[in-house]
C-alpha positions in Angstrom: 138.3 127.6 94.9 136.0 130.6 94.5 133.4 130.7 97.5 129.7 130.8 96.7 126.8 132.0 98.6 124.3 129.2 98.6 121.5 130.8 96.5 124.3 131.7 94.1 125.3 128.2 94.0 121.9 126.7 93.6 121.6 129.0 90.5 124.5 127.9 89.2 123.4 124.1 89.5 120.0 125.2 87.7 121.3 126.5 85.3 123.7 123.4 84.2 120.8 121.4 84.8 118.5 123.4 82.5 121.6 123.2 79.7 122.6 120.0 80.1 120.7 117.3 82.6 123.8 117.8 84.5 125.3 119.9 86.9 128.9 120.8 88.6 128.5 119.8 92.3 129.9 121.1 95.2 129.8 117.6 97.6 128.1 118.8 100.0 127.7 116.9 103.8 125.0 113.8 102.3 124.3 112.3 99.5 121.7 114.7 97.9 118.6 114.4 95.5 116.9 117.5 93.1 113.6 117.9 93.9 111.1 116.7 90.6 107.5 117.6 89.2 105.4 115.6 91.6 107.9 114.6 93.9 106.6 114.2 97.5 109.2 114.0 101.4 107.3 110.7 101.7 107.8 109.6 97.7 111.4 110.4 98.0 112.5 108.8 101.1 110.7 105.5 100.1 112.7 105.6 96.6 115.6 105.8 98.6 115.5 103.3 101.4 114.9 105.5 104.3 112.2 106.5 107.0 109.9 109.8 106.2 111.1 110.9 109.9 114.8 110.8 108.4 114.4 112.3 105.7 112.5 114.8 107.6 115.2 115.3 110.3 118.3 115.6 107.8 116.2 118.6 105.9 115.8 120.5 108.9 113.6 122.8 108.3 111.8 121.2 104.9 108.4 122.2 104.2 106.8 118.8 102.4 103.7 120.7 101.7 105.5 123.4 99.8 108.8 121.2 97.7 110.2 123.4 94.7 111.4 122.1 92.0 115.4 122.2 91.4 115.3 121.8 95.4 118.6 120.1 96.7 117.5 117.5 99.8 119.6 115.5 101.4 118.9 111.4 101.2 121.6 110.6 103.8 122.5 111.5 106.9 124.8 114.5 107.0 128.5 114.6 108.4 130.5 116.9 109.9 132.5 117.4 106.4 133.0 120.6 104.7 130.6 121.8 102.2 133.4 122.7 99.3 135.6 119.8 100.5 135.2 117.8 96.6 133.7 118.5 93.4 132.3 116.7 90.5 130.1 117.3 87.4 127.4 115.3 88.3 124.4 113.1 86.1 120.7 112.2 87.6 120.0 108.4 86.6 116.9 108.2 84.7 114.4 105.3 83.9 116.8 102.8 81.7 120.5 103.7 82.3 123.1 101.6 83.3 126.4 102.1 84.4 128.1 101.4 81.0 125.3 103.2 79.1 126.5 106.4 81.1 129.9 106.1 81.2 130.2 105.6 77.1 127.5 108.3 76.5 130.3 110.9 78.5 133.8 109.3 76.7 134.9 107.8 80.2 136.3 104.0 81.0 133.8 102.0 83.2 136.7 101.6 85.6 136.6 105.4 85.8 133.0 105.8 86.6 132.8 103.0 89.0 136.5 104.5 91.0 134.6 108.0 91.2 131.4 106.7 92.4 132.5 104.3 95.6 130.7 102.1 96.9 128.1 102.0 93.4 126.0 99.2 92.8 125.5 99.0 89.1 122.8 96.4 89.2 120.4 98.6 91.4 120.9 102.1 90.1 118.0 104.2 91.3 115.9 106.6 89.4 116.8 110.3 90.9 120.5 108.9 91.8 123.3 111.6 91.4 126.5 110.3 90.1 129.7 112.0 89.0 130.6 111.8 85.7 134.0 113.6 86.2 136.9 113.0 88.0 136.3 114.2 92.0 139.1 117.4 92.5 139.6 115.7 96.1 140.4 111.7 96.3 137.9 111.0 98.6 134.1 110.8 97.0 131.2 110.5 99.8 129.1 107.6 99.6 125.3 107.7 100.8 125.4 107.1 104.9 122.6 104.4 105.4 119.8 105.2 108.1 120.5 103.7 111.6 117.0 102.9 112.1 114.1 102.1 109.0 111.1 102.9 111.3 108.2 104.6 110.1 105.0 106.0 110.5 102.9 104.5 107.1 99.7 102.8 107.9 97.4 101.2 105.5 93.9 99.4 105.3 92.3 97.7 102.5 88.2 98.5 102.5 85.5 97.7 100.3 86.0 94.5 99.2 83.1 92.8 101.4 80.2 94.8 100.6 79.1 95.5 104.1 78.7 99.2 104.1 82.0 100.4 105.3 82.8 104.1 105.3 86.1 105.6 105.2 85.0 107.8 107.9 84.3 104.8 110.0 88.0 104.6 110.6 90.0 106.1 113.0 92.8 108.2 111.1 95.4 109.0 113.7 97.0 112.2 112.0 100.5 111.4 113.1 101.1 108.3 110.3 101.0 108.5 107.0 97.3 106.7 106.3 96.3 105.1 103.4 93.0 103.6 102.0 93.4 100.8 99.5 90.2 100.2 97.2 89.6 96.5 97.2 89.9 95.8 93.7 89.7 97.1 90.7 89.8 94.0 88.5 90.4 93.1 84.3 88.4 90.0 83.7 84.6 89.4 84.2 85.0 86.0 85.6 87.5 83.6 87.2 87.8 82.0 83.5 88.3 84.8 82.0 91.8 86.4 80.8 93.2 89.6 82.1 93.4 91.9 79.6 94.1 95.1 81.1 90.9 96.6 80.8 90.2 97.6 84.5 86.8 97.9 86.2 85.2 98.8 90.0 84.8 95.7 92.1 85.1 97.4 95.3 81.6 99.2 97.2 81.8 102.2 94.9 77.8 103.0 96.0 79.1 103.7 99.5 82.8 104.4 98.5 82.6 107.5 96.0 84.6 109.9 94.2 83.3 112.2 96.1 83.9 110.0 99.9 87.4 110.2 98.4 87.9 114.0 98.2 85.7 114.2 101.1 88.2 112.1 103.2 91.2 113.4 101.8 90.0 117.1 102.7 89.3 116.5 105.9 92.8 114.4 106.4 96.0 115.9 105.0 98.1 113.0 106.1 95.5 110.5 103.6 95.7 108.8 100.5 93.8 106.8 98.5 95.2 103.9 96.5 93.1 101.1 94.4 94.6 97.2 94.9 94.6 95.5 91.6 93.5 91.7 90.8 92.5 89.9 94.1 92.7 86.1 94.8 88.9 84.8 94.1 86.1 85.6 91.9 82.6 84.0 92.7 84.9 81.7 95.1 87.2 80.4 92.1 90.9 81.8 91.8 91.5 84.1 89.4 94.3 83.9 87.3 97.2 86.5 85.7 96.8 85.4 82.3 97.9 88.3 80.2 99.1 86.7 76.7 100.0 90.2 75.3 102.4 92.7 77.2 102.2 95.4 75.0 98.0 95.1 74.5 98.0 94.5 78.4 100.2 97.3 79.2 98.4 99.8 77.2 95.4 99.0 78.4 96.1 99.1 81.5 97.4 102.4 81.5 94.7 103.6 79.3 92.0 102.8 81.9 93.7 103.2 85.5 94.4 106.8 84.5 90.6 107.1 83.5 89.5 105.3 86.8 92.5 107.4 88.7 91.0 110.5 87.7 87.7 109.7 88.1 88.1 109.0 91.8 91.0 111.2 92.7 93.4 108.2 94.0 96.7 108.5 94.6 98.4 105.2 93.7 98.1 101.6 93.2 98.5 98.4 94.7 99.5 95.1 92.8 97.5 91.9 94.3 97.6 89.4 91.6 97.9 86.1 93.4 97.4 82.9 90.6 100.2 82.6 87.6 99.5 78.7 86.4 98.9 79.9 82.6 101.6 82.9 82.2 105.3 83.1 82.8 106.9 85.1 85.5 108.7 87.1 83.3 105.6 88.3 81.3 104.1 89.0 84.5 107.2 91.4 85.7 107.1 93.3 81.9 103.4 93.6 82.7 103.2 95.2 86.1 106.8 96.8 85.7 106.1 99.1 82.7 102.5 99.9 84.0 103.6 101.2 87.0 106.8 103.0 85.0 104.4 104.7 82.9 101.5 105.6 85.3 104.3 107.3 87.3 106.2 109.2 84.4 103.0 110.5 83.2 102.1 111.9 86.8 98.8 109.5 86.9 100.3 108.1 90.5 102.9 108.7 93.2 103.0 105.8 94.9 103.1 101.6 94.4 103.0 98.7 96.4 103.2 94.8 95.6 101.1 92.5 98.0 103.4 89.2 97.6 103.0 85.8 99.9 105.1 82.8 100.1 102.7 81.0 97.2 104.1 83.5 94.9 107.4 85.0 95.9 109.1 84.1 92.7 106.6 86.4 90.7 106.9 89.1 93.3 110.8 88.8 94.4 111.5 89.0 90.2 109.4 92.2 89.9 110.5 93.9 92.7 114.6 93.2 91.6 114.1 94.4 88.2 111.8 97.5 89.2 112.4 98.3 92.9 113.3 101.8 92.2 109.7 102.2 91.1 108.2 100.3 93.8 107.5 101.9 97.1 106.0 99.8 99.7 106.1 96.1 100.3 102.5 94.9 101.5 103.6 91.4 103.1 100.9 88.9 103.8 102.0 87.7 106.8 98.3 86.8 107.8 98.5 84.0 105.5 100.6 82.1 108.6 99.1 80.1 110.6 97.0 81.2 113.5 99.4 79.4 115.9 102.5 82.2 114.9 104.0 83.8 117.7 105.4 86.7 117.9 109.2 85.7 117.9 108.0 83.5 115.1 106.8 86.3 112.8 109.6 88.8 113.8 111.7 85.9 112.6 109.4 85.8 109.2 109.4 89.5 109.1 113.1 89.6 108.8 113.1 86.8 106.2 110.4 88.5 103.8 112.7 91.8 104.5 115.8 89.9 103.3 114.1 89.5 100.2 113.3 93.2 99.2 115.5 95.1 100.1 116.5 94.6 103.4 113.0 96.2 105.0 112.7 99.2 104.5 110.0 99.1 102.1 108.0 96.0 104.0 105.6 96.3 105.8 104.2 94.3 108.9 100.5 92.8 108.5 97.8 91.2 110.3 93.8 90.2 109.2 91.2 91.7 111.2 89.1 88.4 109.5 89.8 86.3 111.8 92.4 84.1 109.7 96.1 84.2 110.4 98.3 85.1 113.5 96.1 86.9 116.1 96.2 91.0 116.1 97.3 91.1 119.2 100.1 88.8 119.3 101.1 90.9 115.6 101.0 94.3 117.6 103.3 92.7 119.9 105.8 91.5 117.4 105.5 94.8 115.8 106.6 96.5 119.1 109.8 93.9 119.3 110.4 95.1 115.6 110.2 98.8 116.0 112.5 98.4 119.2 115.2 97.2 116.9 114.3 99.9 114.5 113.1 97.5 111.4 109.6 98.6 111.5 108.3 100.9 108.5 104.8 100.7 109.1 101.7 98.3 109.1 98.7 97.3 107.2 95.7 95.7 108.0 93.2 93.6 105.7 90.4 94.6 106.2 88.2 97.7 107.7 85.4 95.7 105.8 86.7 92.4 108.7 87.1 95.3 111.4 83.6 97.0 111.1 81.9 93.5 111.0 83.6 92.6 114.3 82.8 93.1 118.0 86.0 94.6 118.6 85.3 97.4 116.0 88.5 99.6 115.0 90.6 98.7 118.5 93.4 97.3 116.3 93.7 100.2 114.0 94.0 102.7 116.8 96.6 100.8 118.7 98.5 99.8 115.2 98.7 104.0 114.8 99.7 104.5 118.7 102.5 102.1 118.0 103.9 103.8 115.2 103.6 107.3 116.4 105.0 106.3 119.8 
């Protein structure tokens, strides 16, 4: 086999790509992804199922502020095999394909396809995924090497639902974790009555809470972003319900103004918080959410999502995150909706049971109230240090800095929640 030099060979793939959407491969020692418009390290590795410091550490030498496009990354860990050891002509899954859709598309058998791609799971194909669409020269084709350990370093506060006069620069920003503000809400109704029709509006402090406290923040922060939460559980004390009757009118409405109310504040993402479904089926629900967040990130409006599920609605929220998962980046648990009473072997133990059901963890993050409701912040911090000790700990959130500035003890939690994780 001829021997390339690795520029030479990156050419080569760019070229194919630029041709075709496909490329020939030389398998290299992990599982590797090309680099896309608006691609981010942190983006990536939560698409894939890993910790940014993996990621981080099998690109040795990666700079995140400075990604190329047509860069090759690596997604798993690498291994000590050689670089020109098997070769395939390679596809990049896109939004929509399946298995079967690809292999008919090329003139292969299923069988084929699935024998060259071991260890596939055609019901959970991931946007970015590289496949081979050929037959490998050697027998032996690498499957993706999982991550020993899904800790992380994301840490996330809702603020401005309570009206109190909260500042983002009221919180401490440790600049070791990946930090995120959550705007607390944007909502589409007018009252608890009302239906949701996609037509979103500012029902977070936005007198205090600016576009221009966002920039501000986020220039004086790299390691920020800022994300809006979308629907809530109450207006004017009555619970609001999902009640879309339209997907199509909902959807492109939706998209229509979170990209107005995006740019307008220079956010970065969303966050899905809907918490009442008595009037509208689940799987209008899952359409709904699914192709808004499919959209706003194929038109480069956002670059990351979140779901904010709870026991009271884990059929909504386990539906949408196995049909769209691939889209969806973090998990934001409620685990303060326990009881007050939970100790910390008892919400490791419900950790690992709200992990089981997205994922396996390594999108789901740990959670506690600064409100005073749900399992005490100290005895979560101690759970979280159990969980991180058995390497299952992706990062925490907190609801809310609004709770936090209104109490004695201040911003204590958020510091120690950001020592933990950089630690």
């Amino acid at each position: 086999m001829a021997r390339f030099s690795s520029v030479q060979l990156l050419a080569l793939c760019l070229f194919a790509l630029a041709l075709h959407h496909e490329s020939l491969l030389v398998v290299a020692d992990c599982t590797t992804y090309t680099v896309k418009s608006g691609d981010t390290c942190y983006a990536i590795s939560q698409a894939n199922g890993i910790s940014l410091s993996d990621f981080e550490s099998w690109n040795a030498g990666i700079d995140c502020n400075n990604l190329q496009i047509g860069q090759s990354v690596c997604i798993s860990q690498p291994t000590a095999s050689s670089p020109s050891s098997s070769s395939c002509t390679t596809y990049t899954i896109k939004s929509g394909d399946t298995c079967y859709a690809i292999s008919q598309a090329r003139g292969i058998s299923l069988s084929d396809f699935e024998s060259w791609n071991a260890g596939i799971d055609c019901n959970n194909l991931q946007i970015g995924q590289v496949v081979c669409v050929s037959k490998p020269s050697t027998s032996t084709t690498p499957s993706p090497t999982p991550s020993s350990s899904s800790n992380g370093k994301v840490f996330r506060e809702y603020i401005g639902a309570l009206y109190n006069g909260v500042q983002f620069t009221d919180v401490p920003i440790n600049s070791g974790v990946t930090f995120h503000f959550i705007l607390a809400f944007a909502i589409d109704y007018t009252s608890a009555a009302a239906a949701t029709n996609g037509v979103f509006n500012i029902y977070w402090q936005n007198s205090v809470l600016t576009p221009a406290a966002v920039q501000a923040i986020k220039a004086q922060h790299s390691n920020v972003k800022v994300m809006v939460s979308l629907g809530g559980d109450t207006i004017s004390g009555s619970p609001v319900q999902f009640t879309a009757t339209s997907v199509s009118s909902w959807v492109a409405n939706a998209v229509s103004s979170l990209t107005s109310l995006i740019n307008q504040y220079h956010l970065d993402g969303i966050d899905i918080d809907y918490e009442h479904f008595d009037q509208v089926s689940t799987s209008t629900f899952v359409s709904c959410i699914g192709q808004l967040i499919t959209q706003l990130k194929a038109n480069n409006v956002i670059s990351v999502a979140s779901i904010a599920p709870f026991d009271g609605v884990e059929s909504q929220y386990t539906a949408l995150f196995g049909q769209y998962s691939s889209v969806i980046d973090l998990v934001n648990f409620q685990f303060y909706s326990y009881g007050a009473g939970t100790s910390a072997s008892q919400y490791v133990s419900l950790y690992n049971t709200a992990a089981s059901k997205y994922g396996g963890g390594a999108k789901v993050l740990a959670s506690f109230s600064t409100g005073g409701v749900g399992p005490a912040p100290s005895t979560v911090l101690s759970a979280c240090q159990q969980l991180k000790s058995s390497g299952t700990l992706p990062g925490i959130f907190i609801f809310s800095a609004d709770g936090s500035y209104a109490s004695s003890a201040k911003f204590q939690y958020e510091q120690q929640a950001q020592t933990l994780l950089t630690s």
